[in-house]
VEXDREN-642078 format. One record per residue: residue number from 0; residue in three letters; x, z, y of N, C-alpha, C, CB in turn. Coordinates in pm, 1 decimal, always signed. Glycine has a CB too. Example, Ala and Ser with C-alpha at 12.3 -4.5 7.8 and 13.67 -1.06 7.14 Angstrom:
% VEXDREN-642078
{nuti 0 "ALA" {+1319.0 +780.0 -569.0} {+1230.0 +780.0 -450.0} {+1320.0 +780.0 -330.0} {+1130.8 +904.6 -447.3}}
{nuti 1 "SER" {+1285.0 +708.0 -225.0} {+1367.0 +714.0 -106.0} {+1290.0 +787.0 +3.0} {+1408.4 +572.5 -59.8}}
This chain:
% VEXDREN-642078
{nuti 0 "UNK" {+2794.7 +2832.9 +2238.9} {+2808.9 +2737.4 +2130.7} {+2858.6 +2605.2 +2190.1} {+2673.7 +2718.3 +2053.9}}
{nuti 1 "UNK" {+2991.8 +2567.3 +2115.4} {+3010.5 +2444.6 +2171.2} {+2917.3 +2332.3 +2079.6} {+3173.6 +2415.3 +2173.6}}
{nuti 2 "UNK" {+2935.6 +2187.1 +2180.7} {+2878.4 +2090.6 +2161.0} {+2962.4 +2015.1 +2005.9} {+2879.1 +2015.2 +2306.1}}
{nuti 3 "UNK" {+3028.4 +2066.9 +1937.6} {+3083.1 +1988.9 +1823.1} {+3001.8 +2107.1 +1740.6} {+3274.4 +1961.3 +1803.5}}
{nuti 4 "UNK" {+3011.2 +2241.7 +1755.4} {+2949.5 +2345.5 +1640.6} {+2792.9 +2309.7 +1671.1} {+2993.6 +2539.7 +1666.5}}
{nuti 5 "UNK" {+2719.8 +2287.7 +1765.6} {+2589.4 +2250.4 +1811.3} {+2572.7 +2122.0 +1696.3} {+2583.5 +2206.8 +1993.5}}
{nuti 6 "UNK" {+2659.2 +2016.0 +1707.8} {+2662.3 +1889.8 +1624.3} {+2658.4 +1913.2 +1482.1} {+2782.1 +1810.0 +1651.3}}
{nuti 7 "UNK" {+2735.8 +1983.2 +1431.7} {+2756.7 +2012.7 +1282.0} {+2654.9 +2127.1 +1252.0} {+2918.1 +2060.1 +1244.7}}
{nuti 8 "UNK" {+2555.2 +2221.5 +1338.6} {+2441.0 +2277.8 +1281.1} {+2329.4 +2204.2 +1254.9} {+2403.3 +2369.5 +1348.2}}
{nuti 9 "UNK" {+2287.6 +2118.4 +1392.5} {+2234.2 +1971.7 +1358.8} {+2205.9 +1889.8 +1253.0} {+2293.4 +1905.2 +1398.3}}
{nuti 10 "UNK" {+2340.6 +1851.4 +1227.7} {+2365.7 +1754.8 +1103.4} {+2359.9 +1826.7 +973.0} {+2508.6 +1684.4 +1110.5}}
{nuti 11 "UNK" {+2407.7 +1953.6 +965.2} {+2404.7 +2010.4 +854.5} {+2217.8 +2045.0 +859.2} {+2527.9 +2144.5 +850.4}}
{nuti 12 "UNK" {+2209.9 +2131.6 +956.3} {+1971.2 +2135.4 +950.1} {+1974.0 +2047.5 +907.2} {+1830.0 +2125.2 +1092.0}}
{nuti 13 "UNK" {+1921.2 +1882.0 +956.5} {+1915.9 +1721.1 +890.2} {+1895.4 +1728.0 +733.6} {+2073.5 +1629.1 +917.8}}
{nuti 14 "UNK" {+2059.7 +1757.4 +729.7} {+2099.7 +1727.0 +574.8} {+2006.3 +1841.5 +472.4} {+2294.5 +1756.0 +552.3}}
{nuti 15 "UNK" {+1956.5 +1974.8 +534.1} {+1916.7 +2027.4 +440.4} {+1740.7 +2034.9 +403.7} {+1982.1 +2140.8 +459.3}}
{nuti 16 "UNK" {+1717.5 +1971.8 +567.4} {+1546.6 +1944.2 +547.6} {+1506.5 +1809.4 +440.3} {+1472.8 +1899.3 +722.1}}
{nuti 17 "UNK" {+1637.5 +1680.6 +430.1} {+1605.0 +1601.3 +420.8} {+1606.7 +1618.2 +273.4} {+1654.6 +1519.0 +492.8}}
{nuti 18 "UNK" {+1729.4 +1703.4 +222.5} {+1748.4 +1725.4 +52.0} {+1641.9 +1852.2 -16.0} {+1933.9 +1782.8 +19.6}}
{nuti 19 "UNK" {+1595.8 +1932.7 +82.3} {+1461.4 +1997.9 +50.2} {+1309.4 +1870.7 -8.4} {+1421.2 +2086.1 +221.0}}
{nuti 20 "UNK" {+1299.7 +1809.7 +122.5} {+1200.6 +1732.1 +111.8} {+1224.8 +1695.7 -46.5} {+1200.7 +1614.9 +223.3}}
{nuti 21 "UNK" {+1322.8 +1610.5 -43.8} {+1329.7 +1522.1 -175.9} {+1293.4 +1613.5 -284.5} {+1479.7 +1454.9 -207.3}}
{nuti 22 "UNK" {+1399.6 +1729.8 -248.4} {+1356.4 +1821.3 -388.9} {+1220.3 +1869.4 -463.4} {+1405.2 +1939.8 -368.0}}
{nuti 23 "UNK" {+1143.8 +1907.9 -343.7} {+988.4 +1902.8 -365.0} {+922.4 +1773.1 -398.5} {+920.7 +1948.0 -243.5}}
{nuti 24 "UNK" {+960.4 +1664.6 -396.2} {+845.7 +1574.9 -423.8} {+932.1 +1560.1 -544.8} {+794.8 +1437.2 -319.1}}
{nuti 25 "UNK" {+1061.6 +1564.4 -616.0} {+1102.2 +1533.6 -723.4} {+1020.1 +1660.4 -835.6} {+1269.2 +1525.4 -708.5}}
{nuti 26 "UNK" {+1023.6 +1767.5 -778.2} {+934.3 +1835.8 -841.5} {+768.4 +1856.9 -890.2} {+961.6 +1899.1 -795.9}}
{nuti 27 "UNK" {+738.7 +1824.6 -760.7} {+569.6 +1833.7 -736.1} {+527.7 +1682.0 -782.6} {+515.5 +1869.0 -545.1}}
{nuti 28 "UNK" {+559.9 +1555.7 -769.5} {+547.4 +1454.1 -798.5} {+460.4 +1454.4 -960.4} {+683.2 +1399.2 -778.9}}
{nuti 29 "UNK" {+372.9 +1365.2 -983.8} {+363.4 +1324.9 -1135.9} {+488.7 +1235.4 -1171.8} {+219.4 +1237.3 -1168.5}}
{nuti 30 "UNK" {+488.2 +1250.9 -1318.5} {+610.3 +1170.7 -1357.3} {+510.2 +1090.2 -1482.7} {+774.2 +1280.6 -1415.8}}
{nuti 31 "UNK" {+580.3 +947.4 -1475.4} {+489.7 +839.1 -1525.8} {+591.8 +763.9 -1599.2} {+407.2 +749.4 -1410.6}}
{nuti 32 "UNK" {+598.1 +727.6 -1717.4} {+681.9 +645.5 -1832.4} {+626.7 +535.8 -1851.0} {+694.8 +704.2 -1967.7}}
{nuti 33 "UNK" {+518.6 +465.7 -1791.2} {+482.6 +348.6 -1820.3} {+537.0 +220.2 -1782.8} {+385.4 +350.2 -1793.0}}
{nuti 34 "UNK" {+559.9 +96.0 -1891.6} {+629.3 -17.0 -1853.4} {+610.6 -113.6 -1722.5} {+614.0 -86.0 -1953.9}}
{nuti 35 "UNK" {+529.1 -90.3 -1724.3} {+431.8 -173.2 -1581.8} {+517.8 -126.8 -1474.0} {+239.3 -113.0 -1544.0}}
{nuti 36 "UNK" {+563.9 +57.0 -1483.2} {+581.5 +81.6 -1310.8} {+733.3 +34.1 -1280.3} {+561.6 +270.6 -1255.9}}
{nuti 37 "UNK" {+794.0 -40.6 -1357.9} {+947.5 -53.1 -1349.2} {+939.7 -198.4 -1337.2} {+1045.3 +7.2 -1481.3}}
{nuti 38 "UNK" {+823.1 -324.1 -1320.3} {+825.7 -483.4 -1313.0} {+826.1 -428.0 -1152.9} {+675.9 -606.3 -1394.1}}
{nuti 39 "UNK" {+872.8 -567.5 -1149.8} {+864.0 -590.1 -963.1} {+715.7 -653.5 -946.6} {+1005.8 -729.2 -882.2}}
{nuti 40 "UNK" {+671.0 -642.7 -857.5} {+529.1 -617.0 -790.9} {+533.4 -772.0 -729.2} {+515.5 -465.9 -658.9}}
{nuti 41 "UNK" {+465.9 -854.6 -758.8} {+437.9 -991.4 -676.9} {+270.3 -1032.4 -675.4} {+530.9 -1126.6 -758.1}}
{nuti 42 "UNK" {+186.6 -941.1 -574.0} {+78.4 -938.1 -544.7} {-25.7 -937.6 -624.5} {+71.7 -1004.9 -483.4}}
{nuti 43 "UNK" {+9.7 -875.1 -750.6} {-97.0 -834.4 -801.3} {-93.7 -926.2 -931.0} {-217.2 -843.1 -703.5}}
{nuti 44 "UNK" {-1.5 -1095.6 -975.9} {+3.3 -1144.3 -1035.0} {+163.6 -1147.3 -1106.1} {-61.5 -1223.3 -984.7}}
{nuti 45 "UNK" {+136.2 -1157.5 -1210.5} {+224.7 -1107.7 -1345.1} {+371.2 -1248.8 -1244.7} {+114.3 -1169.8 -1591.2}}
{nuti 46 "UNK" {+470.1 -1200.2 -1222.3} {+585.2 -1284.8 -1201.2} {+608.1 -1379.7 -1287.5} {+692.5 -1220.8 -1194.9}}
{nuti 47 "UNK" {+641.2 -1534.9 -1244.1} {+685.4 -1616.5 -1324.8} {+841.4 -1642.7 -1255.8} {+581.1 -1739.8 -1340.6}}
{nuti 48 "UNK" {+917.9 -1715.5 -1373.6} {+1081.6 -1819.5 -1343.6} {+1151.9 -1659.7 -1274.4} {+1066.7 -2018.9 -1168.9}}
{nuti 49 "UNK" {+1252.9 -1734.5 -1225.2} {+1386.5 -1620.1 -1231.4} {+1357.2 -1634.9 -1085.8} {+1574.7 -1659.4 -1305.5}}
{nuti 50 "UNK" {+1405.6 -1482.9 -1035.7} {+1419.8 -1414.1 -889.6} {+1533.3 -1466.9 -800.8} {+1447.1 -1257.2 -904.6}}
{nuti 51 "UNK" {+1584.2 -1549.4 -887.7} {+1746.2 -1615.2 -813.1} {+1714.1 -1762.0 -785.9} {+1908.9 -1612.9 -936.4}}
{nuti 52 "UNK" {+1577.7 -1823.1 -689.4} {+1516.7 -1965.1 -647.9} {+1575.6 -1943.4 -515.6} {+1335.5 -1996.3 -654.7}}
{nuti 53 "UNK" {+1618.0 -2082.4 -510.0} {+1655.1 -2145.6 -366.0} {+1525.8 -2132.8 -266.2} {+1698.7 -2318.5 -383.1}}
{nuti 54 "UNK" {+1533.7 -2111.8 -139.5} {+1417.1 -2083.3 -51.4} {+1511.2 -2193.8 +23.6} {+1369.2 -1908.0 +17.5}}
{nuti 55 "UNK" {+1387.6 -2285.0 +162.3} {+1431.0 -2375.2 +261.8} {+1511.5 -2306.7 +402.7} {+1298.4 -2452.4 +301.7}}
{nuti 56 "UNK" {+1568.9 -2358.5 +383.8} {+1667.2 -2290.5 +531.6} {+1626.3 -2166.3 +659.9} {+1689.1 -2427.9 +633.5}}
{nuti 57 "UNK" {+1462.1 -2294.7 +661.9} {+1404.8 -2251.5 +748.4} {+1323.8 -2130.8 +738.6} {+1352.7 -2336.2 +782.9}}
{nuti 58 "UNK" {+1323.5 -2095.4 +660.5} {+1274.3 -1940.5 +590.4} {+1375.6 -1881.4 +697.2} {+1312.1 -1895.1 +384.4}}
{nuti 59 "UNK" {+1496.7 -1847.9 +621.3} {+1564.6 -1795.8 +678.6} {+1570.1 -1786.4 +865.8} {+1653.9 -1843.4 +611.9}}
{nuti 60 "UNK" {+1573.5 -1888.9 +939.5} {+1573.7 -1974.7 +1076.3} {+1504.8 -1831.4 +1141.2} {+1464.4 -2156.0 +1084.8}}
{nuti 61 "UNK" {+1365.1 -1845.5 +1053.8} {+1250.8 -1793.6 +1071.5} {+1298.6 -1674.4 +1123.4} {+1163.4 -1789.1 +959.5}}
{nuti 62 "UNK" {+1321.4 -1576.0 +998.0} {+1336.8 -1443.0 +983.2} {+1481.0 -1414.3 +1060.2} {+1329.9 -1402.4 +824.0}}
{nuti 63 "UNK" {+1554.4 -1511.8 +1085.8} {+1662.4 -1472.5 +1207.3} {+1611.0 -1437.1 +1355.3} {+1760.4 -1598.7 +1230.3}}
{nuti 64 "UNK" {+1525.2 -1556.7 +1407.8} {+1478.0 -1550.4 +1524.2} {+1381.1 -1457.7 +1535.1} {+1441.0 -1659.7 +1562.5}}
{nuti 65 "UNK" {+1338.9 -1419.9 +1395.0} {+1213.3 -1307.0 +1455.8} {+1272.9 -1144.9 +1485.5} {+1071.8 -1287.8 +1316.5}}
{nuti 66 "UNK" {+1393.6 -1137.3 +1403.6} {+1503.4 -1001.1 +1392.2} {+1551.5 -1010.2 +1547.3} {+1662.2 -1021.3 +1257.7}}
{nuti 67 "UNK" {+1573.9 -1130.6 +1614.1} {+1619.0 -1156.4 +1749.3} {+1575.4 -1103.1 +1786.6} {+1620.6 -1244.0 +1813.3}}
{nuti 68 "UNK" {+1458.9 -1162.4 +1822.7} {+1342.5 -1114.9 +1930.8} {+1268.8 -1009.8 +1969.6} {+1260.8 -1164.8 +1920.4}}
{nuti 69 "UNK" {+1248.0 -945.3 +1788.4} {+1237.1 -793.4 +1791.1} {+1284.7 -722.3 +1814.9} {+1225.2 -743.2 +1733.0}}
{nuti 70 "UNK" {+1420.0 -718.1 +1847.9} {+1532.1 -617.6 +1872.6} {+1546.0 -652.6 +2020.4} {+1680.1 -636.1 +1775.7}}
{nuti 71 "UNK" {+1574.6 -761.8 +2072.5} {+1563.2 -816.1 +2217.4} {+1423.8 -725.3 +2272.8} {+1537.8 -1010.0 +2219.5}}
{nuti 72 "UNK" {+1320.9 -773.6 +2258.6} {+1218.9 -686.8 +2319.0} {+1212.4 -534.7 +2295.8} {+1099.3 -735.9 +2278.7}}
{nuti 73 "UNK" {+1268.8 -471.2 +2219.5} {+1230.1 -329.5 +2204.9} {+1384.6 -273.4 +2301.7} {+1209.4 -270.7 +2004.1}}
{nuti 74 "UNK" {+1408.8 -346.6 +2375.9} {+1497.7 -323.9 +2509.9} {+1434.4 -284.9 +2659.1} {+1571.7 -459.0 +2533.9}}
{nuti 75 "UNK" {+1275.4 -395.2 +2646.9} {+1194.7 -382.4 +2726.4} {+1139.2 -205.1 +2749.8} {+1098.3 -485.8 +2679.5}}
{nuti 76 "UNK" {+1132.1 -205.3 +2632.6} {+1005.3 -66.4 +2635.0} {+1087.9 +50.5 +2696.4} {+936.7 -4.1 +2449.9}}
{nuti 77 "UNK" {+1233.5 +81.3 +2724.4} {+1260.6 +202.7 +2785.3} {+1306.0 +164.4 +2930.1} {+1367.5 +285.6 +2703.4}}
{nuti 78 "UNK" {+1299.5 +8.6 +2967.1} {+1340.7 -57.6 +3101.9} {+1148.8 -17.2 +3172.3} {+1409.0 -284.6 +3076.2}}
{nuti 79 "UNK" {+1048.4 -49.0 +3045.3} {+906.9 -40.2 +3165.6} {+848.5 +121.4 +3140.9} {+743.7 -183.9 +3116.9}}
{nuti 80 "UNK" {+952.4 +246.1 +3126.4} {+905.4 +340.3 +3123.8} {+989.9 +404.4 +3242.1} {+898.9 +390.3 +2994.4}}
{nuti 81 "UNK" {+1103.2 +324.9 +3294.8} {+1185.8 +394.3 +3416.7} {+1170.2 +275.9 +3551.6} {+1379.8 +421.6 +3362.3}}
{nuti 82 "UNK" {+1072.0 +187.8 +3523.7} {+1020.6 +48.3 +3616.0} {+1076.5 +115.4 +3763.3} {+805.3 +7.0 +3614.1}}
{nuti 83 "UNK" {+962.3 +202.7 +3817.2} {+963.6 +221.1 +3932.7} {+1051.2 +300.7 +3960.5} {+866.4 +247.2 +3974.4}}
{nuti 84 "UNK" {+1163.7 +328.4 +3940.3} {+1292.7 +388.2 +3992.8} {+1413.4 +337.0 +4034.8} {+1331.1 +455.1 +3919.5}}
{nuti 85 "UNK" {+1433.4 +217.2 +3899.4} {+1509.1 +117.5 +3936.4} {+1531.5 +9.5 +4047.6} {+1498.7 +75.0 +3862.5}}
{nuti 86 "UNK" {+1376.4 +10.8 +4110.5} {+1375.9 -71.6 +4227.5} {+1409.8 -219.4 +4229.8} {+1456.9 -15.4 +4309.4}}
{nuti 87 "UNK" {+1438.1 -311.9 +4322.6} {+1472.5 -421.9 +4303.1} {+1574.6 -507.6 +4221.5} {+1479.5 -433.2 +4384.4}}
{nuti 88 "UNK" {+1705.3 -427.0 +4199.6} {+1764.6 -440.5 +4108.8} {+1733.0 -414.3 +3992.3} {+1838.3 -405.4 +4126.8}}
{nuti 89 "UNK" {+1662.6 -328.2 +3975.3} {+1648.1 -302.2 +3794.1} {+1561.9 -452.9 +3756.1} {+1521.5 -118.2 +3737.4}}
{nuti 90 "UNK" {+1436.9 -467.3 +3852.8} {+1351.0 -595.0 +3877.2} {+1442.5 -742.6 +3825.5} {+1312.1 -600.6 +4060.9}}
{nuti 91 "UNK" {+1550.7 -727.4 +3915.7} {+1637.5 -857.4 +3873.1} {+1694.8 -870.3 +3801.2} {+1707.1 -902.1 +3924.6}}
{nuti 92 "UNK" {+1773.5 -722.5 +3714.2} {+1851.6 -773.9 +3611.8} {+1702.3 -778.3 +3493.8} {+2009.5 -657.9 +3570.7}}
{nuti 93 "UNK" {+1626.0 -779.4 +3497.1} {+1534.7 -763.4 +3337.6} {+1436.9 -892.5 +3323.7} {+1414.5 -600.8 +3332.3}}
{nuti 94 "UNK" {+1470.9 -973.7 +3491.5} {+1428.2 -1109.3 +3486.0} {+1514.8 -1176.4 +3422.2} {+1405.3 -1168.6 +3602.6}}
{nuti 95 "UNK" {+1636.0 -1150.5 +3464.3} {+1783.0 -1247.4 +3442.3} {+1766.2 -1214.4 +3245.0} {+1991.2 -1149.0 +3555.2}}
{nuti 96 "UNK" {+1724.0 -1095.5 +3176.4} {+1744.4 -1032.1 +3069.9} {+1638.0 -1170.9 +3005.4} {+1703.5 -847.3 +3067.0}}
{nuti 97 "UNK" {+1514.9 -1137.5 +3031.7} {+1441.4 -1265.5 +3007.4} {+1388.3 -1415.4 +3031.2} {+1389.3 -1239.4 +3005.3}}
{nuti 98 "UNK" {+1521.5 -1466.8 +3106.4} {+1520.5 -1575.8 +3139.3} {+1628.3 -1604.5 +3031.8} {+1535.5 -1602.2 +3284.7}}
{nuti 99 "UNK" {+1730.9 -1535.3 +3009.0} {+1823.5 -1541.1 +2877.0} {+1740.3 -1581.2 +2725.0} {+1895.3 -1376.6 +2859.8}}
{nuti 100 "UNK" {+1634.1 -1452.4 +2706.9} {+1532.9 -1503.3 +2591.1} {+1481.0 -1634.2 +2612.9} {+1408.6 -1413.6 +2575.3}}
{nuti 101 "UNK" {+1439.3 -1662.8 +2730.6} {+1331.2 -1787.3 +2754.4} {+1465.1 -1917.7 +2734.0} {+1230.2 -1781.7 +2958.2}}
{nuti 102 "UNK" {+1568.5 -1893.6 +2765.4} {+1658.9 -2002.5 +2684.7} {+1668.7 -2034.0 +2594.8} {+1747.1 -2004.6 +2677.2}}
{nuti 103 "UNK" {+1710.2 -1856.7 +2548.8} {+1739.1 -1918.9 +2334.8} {+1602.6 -2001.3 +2299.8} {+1739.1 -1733.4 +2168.8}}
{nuti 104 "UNK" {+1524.5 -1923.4 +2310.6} {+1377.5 -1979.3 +2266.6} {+1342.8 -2129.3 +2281.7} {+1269.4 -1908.1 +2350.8}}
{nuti 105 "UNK" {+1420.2 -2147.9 +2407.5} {+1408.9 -2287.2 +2440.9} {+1484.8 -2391.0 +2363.1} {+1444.9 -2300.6 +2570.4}}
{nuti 106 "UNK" {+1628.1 -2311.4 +2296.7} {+1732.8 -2386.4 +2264.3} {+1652.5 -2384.7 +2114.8} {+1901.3 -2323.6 +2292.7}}
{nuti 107 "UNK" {+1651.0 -2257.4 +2054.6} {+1568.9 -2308.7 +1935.9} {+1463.2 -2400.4 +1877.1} {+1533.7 -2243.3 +1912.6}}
{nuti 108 "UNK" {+1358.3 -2384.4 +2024.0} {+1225.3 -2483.7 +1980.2} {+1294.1 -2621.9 +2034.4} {+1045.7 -2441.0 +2072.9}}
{nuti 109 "UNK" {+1410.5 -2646.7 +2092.2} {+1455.2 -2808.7 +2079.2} {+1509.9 -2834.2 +2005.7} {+1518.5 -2871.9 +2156.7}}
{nuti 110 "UNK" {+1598.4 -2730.2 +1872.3} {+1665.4 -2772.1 +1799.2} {+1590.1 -2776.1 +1646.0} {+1779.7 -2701.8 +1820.7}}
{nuti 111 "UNK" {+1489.2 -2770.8 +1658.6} {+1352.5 -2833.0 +1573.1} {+1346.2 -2703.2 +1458.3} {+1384.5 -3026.9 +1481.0}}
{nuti 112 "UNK" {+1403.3 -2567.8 +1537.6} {+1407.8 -2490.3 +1432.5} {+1279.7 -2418.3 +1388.0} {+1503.7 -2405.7 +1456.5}}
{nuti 113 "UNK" {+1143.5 -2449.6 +1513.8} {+1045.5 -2340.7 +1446.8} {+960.0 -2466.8 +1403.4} {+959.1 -2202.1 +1558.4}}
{nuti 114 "UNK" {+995.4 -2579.1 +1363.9} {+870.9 -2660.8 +1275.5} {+899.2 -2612.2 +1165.0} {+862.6 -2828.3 +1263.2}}
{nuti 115 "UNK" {+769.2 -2579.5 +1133.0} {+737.3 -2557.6 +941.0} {+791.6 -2677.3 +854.3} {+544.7 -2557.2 +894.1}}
{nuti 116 "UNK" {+789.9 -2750.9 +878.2} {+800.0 -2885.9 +794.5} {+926.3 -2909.7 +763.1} {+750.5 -3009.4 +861.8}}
């Protein structure tokens, strides 16, 4: 078996576990007509004013640097599962990797982006 027919049994399995699944819970599922389950959900209290409000920049700031950082660190986790192989070099480039973070971080908290205020 080549590696493209290997690929397309793959993808085609995928495609048919994933449209099974659905099919069973579209089936087996309760089905519910009530008005309530179609409002959008805002913690338990009935929504007020329109869904289209300006939020402060820094909302955003926020949720940029945290998408950063999360994605930056989950780089770490397959660099400290091959640690001791890489040896001194692997050592230096993943300092150099986070001395890069420890910049932005730096450049951000001087550019007054993580005050709340």
């Amino acid at each position: 078996m080549t590696n493209s027919s290997l690929f397309v049994v793959v993808l085609l399995t995928g495609i048919t576990l994933v449209a099974a699944g659905l099919g069973v819970a579209m089936l087996l599922s309760p089905k519910s007509t009530n008005f309530q389950k179609g409002e959008p959900y805002e913690c338990g209290l009935p929504t007020h004013g329109t869904s289209w409000m300006q939020f402060r920049v820094g909302y955003y700031l926020y949720a940029i640097l945290f998408m950063m950082f999360d994605v930056e660190i989950i780089f770490l986790f397959p660099w400290a599962t091959v640690v001791r192989s890489l040896g001194m070099m692997g050592l230096a480039s993943i300092l150099i990797f986070i001395a890069i973070l420890s910049l932005g971080l730096a450049y951000a908290w001087k550019k007054g982006v993580l005050k709340w205020t």
